[in-house]
C-alpha positions in Angstrom: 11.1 87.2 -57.3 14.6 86.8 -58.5 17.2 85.1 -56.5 19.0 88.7 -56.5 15.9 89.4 -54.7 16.1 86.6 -52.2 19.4 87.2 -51.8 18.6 91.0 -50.6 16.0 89.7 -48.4 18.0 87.1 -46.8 20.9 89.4 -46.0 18.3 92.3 -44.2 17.3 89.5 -42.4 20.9 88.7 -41.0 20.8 91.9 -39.9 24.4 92.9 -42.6 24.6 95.8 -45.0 24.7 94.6 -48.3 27.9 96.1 -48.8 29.5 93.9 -46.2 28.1 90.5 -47.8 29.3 90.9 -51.1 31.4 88.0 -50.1 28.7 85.9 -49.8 26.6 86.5 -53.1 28.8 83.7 -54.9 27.3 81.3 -52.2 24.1 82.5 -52.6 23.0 80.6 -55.9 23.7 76.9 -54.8 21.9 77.4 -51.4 19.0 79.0 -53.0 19.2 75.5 -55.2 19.0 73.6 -52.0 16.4 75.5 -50.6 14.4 75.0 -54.2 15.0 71.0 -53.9 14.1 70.7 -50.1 10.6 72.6 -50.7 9.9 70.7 -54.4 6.9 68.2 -52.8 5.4 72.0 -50.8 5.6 73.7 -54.4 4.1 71.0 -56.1 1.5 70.1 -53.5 0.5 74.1 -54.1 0.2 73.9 -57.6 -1.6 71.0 -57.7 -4.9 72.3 -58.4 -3.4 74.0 -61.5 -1.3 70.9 -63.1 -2.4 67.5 -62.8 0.2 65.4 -61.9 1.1 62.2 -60.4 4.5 61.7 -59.4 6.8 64.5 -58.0 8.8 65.9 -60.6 12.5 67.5 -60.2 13.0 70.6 -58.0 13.7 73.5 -59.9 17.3 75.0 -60.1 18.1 78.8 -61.0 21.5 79.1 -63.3 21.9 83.0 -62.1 20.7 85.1 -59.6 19.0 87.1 -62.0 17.1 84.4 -62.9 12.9 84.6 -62.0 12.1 81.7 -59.0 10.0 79.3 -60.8 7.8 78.6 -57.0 4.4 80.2 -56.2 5.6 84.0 -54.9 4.1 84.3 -51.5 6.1 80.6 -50.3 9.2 82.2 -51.5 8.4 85.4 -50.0 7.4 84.3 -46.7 9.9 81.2 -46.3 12.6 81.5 -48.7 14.6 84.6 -46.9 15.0 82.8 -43.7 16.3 80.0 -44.9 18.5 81.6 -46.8 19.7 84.1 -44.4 20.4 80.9 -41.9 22.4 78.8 -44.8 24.7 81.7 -45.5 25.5 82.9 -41.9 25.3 79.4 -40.7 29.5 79.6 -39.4 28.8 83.1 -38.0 26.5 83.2 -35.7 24.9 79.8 -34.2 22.0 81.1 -32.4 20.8 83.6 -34.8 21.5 80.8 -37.3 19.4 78.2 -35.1 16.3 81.0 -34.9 16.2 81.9 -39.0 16.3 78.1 -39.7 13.8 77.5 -36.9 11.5 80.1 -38.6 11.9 78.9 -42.1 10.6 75.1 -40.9 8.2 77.3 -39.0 7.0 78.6 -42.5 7.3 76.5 -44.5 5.0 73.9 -42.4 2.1 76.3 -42.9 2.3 75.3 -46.4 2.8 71.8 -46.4 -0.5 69.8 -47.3 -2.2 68.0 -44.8 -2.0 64.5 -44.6 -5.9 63.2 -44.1 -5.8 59.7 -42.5 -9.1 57.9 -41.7 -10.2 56.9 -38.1 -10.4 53.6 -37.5 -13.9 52.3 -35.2 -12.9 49.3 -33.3 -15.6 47.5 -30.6 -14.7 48.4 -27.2 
């Protein structure tokens, strides 16, 4: 998926014709950028089983739209477009904005990793 793509996505989403938010296609790159660094530890946490690693690494950034998302394609798919649609309408409409954010946290928490803690016993 390209951030042309996303962009497309995120703008059906908002419920706008794509003619109408031209204006906000210049926007569109550095929020997608945002969106790529708040999701890094989710992306990398998913690829783990393919790249050993031991440290998080810097988030990927796109320098175009046209550029390819570097992440795994069904995250972006799924979580991406909401996100998106919410940072770019965000002085528009609150409450819509409050429900695509809301759903992009929503989303993107199905693919955060568990965090596996033991139980601790103690005498009673």
């Amino acid at each position: 998926m390209t951030g042309i793509d996303l962009f497309e996505q995120a703008v059906m989403l908002s419920g706008m014709e794509l003619e109408d938010a031209e204006a906000l296609k210049p926007f569109a790159l550095g929020c997608i950028n945002q969106l790529l660094r708040d999701r890094a530890y989710e992306q990398q946490r998913l690829t783990a089983h393919v790249e050993q690693w031991s440290a998080l690494r810097p988030a990927a950034a796109l320098n175009g739209l046209e550029d390819e998302i570097p992440y795994e394609e069904c995250f972006v798919q799924e979580c991406f477009p909401y996100g998106l649609a919410a940072m770019l309408m965000e002085e528009d409409d609150h409450s819509k904005c409050n429900w695509l954010m809301e759903e992009y946290e929503r989303r993107a928490a199905y693919y955060a990793p568990c965090v596996q803690m033991p139980i601790l016993e103690t005498d009673a």
